[in-house]
N, C-alpha and C positions, 0 to 999 in steps of 0.2 A: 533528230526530229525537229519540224518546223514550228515555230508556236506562231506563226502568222495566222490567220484567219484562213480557213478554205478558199482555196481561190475558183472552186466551182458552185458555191454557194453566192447569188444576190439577198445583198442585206436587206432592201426593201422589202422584196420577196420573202423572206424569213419573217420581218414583222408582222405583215397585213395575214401570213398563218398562224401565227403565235396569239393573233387580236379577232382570229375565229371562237364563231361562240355555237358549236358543235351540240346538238340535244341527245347525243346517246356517244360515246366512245367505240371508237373499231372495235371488229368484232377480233380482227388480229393482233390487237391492245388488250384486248381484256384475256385473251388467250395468253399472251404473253406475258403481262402480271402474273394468272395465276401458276405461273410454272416458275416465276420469279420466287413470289412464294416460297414454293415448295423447298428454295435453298434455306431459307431462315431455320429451321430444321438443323441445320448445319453449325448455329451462329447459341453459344450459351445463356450470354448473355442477353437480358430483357430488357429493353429502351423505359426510361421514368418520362420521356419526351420523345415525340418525332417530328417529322413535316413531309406533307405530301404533297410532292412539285407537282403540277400541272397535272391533276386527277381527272380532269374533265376529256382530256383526250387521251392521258395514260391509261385510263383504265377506274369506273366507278365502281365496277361489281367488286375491284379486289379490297377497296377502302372500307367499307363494312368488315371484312373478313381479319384486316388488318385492325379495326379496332374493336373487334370480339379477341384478336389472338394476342394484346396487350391492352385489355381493361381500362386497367388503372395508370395506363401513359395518357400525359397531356398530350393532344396531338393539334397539330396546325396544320393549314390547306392554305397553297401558296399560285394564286393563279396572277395572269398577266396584266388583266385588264378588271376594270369597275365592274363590265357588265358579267365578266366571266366567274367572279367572285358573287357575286348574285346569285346566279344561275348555281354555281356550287354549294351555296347555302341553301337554295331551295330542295337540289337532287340529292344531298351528302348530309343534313342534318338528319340526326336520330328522331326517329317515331319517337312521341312520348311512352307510348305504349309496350318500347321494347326494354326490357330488361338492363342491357348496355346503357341505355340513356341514365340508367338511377344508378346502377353501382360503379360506371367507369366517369372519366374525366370527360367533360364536353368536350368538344370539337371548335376552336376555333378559328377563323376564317379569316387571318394576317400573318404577316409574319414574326415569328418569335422575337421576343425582346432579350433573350437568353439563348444560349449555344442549345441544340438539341441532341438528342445521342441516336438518333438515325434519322436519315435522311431517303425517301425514298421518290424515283424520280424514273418512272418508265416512259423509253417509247419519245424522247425529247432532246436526247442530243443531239442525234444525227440532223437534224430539221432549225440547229442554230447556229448563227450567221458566225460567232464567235467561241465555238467549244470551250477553249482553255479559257478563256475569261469565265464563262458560267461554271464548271467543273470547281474555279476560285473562288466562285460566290460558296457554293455547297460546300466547303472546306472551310469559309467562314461562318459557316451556317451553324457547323459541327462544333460539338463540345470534345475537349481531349479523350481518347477513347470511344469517341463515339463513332458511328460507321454507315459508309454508302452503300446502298442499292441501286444500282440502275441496268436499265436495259436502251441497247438503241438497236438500228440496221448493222448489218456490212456489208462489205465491198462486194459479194457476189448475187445481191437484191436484184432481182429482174434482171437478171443475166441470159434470159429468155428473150428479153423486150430489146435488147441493146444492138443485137445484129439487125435486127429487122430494122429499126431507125435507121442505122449507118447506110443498108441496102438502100433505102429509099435518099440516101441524101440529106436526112433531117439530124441537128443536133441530138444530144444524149437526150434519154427520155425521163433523165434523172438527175441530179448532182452527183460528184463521186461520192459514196458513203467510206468514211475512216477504217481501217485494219484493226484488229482488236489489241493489236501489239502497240498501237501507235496511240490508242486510249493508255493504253498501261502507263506510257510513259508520258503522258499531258498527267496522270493523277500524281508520280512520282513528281513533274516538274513544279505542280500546287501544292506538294506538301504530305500526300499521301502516303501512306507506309502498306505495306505488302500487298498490294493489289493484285487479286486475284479474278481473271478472263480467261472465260470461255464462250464457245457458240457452237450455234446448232443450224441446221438449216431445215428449214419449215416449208413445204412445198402444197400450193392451196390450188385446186382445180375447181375452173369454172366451166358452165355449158355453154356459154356463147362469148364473143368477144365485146359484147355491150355490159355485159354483170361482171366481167372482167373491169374494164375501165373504170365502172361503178366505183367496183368496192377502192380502186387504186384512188379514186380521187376523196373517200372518206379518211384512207389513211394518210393523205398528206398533198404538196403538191409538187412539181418538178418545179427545185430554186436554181436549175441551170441557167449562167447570165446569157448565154447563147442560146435561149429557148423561143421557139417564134413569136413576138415582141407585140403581132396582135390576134383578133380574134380569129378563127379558122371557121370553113363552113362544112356544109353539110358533105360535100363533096369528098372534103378531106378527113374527116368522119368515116364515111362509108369505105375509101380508103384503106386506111388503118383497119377498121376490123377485118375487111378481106385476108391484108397480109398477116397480122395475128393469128385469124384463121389457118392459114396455111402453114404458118410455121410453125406455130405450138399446139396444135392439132397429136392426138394420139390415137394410136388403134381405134380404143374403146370410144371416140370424140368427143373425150372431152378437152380441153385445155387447161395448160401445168404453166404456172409461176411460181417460183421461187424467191423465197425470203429467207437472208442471213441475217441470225438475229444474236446479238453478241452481249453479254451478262456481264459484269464486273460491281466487284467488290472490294472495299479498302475500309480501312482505318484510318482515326485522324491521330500521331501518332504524339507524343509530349516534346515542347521544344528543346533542341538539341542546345544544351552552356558548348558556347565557345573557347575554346582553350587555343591561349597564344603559343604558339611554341617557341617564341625567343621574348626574354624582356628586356629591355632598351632603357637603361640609367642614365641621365647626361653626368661627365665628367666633372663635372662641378659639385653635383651635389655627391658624386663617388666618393671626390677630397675630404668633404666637409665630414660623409659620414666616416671617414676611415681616421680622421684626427680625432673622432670624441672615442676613439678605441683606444683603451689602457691599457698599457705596458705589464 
């Protein structure tokens, strides 16, 4: 496995999406949280702390729901920018008026000063410039035994949209998204222990090739560094919806895109003591210790 940087990914390009300040989360974000959810279910233990990466585009509806289903966890919200942390305390702070606000722990809006016992972070990997280095932040993030959630893309994501570019001549209509085997082993290479990946594949139909585009450009943008470099007109607009038309067209008329969407899960595991297998006396001090041995 390579731990370099994607080489289909532009880092500038990753920035200037990470420093979006988004007023409502995809609606295939929030879909995806709450099925994220559904696995904790699976998981015994209950976090005393958490931190919730990038809520604002992961997903707002599931952060209520996540701090109804552990009360009395401190929980922290960890966004990228000044203004995005704003916007997050306006949309994610508790009504005074609900119940949660007086018997659980407030919601703070930084990052923990103490390791926390989950980490939860949808919807955000595949979309950074540098995976294995942020995968190591959340690993520092984490207190011993404590554990990740995350959700991103994979590789078979508009796998509808891909032929039709080629056919035309134009660059990918996306970055490559990562394999789920190949997350497994970026968590084992930061330190994770049993990481456990799965994925599904989610397939959204639209009625026309304009509400298509739409919603593709709510959930993120194409960081391909070979992507056309300026702006495009209307020409090549109308264009593209044609050929979308025609090729992801069904019987019924409507239009089928697909989205792989890949879940993993780990632990932060306790540091391993190193044990030497040979130990190394110099000869000098062997003599010394072997003359104060009595006869």
């Amino acid at each position: 496995m390579s731990t370099q940087r994607p080489p289909t990914i532009d880092v500038q390009a990753a920035k200037r999406w990470q420093a979006q300040l988004a007023q409502a989360s995809p609606w295939l974000h929030e879909e995806v949280a709450s099925r994220m959810q559904e696995r904790l279910q699976w998981i015994a233990r209950s976090p005393t702390s958490w931190l919730h990466w990038a809520p604002l585009q992961g997903g707002r509806a599931v952060h209520e729901a996540l701090v109804q289903r552990y009360p009395k966890a401190h929980c922290f919200v960890q966004e990228s920018t000044a203004a995005q942390e704003q916007l997050a305390r306006q949309q994610l702070q508790q009504d005074w008026w609900k119940p949660v606000r007086w018997l659980g722990a407030a919601t703070q809006f930084a990052q923990p000063v103490q390791p926390v016992q989950m980490l939860w972070a949808n919807m955000a990997l595949h979309m950074d410039a540098d995976p294995q280095a942020l995968i190591q932040r959340w690993h520092g993030a984490l207190a011993v035994d404590g554990f990740l959630m995350f959700s991103c893309l994979g590789p078979d994501t508009l796998r509808e949209l891909r032929p039709v570019y080629a056919a035309m001549g134009w660059p990918a209509p996306s970055h490559d998204f990562t394999d789920m085997h190949d997350w497994g082993d970026m968590l084992v290479h930061a330190g994770f222990a049993e990481p456990i990946m799965d994925m599904e594949r989610i397939t959204l139909s639209y009625s026309s090739a304009d509400k298509l585009l739409h919603e593709l450009r709510g959930l993120g943008r194409n960081l391909q560094p070979q992507r056309f470099p300026a702006l495009r007109g209307r020409a090549w607009r109308g264009k593209l919806c044609r050929e979308i038309e025609l090729a992801l067209r069904r019987p019924d008329g409507r239009l089928e895109l697909t989205f792989e969407v890949v879940y993993g899960h780990a632990f932060k595991p306790r540091p391993k003591l190193t044990v030497l297998s040979e130990t190394r006396v110099p000869l000098d001090e062997m003599r010394r210790s072997l003359r104060q041995i009595k006869p």
